[in-house]
C-alpha positions as CSV (number, residue, x, y, z in Angstrom):
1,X,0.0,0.0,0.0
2,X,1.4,3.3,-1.0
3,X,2.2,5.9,2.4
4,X,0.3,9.1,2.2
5,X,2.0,11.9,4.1
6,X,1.8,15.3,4.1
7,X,4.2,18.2,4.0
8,X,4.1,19.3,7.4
9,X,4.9,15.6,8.6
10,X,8.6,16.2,7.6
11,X,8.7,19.1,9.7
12,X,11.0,17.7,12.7
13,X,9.5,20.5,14.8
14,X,5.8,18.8,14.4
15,X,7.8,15.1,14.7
16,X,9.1,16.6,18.3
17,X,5.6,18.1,19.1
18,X,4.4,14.4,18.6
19,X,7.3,12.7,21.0
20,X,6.1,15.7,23.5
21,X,2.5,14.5,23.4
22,X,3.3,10.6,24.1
23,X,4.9,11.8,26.8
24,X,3.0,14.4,28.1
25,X,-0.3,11.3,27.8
26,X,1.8,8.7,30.0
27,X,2.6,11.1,32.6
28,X,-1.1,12.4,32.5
29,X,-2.1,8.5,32.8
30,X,-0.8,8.7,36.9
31,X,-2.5,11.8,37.9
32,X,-5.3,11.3,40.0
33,X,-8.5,10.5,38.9
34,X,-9.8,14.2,40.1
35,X,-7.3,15.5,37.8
36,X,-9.4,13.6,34.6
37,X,-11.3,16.3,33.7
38,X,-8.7,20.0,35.1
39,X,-5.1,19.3,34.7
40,X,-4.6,16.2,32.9
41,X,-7.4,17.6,30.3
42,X,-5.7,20.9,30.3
43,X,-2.3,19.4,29.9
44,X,-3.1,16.8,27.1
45,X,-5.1,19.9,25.5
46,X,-2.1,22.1,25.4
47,X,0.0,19.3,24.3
48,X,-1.9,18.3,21.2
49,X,-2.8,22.1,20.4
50,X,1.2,22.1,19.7
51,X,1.3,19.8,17.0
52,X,-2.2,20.4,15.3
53,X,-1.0,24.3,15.1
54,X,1.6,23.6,13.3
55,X,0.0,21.0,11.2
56,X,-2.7,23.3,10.0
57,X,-0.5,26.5,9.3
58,X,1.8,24.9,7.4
59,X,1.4,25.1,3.8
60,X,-0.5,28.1,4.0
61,X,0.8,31.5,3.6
62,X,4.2,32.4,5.8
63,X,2.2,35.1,7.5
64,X,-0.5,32.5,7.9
65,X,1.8,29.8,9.1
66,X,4.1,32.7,11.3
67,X,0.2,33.4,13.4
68,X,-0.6,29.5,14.3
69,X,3.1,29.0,15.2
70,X,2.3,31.8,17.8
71,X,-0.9,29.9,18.9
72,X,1.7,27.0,19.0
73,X,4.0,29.0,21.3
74,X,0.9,29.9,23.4
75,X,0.8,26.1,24.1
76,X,4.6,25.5,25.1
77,X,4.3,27.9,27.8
78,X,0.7,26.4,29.3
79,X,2.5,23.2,28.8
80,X,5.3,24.5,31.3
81,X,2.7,25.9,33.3
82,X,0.4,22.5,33.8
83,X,4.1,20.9,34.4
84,X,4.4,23.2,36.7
85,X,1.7,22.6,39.2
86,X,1.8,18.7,38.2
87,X,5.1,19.6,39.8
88,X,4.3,21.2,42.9
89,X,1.2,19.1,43.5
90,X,3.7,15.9,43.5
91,X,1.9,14.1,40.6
92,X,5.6,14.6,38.6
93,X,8.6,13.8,40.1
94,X,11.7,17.0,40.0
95,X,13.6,15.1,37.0
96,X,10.1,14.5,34.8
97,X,9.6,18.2,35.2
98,X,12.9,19.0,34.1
99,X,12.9,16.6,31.2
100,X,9.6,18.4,30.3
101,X,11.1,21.4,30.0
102,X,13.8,20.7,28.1
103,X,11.6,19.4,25.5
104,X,9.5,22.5,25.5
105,X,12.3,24.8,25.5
106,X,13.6,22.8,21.9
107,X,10.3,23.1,21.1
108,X,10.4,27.2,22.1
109,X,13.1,27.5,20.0
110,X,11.9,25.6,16.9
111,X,9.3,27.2,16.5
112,X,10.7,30.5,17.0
113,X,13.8,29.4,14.4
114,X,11.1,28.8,11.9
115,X,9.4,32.1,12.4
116,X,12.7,33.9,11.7
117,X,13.0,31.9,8.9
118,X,9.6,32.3,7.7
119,X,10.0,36.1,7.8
120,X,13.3,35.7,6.0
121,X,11.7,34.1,3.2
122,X,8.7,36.4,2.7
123,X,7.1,34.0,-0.4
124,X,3.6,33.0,0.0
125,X,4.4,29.3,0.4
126,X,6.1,27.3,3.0
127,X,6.2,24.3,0.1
């Protein structure tokens, strides 16, 4: 069978906002069962909205795809901020924390490198 993929899939950026969001599920998966429906919702949320941000500005215009990569942003930092309290309400141990926000930072900074780049290269098409 022949493999459909799309554009954005090659993007490592979206590839990295995937690895973030298996993560991001199995840690959710040992909060608390009062957590199913505030944090862990809010986390997974955020974590997705990363991926699906990038996914649906990319091949639009690179003004288009510049404005969902700051939506995209906007999720990074509530992702810190749900790792955060997960943190300080001991559902996440100090080192998954950590690792969390070193893969959100990368993230930060991919996202940001492509913005400077998208602004660089002011053609209608990321293509």
């Amino acid at each position: 069978m022949k493999e459909i993929k799309f554009n954005f899939e090659d993007l490592k950026v979206y590839q990295k906002s995937l690895d973030f969001i298996d993560s991001a599920y199995k840690q959710t998966n040992k909060f608390p069962k009062s957590e199913d429906y505030a944090l862990s919702s809010q986390f997974k949320r955020a974590s997705v909205s990363i991926a699906l941000n990038i996914a649906e500005g990319s091949g639009d215009t690179n003004a288009q795809f510049n404005r969902f990569l700051n939506i995209s942003n906007g999720s990074i930092k509530e992702c810190v901020v749900c790792s955060t309290i997960a943190k300080r309400l001991n559902y996440l141990s100090e080192d998954a924390d950590y690792d969390n926000r070193l893969r959100l930072e990368e993230l930060s900074k991919m996202t940001s490198g492509l913005q400077k780049y998208l602004k660089t290269n002011k053609g209608n098409s990321n293509n």
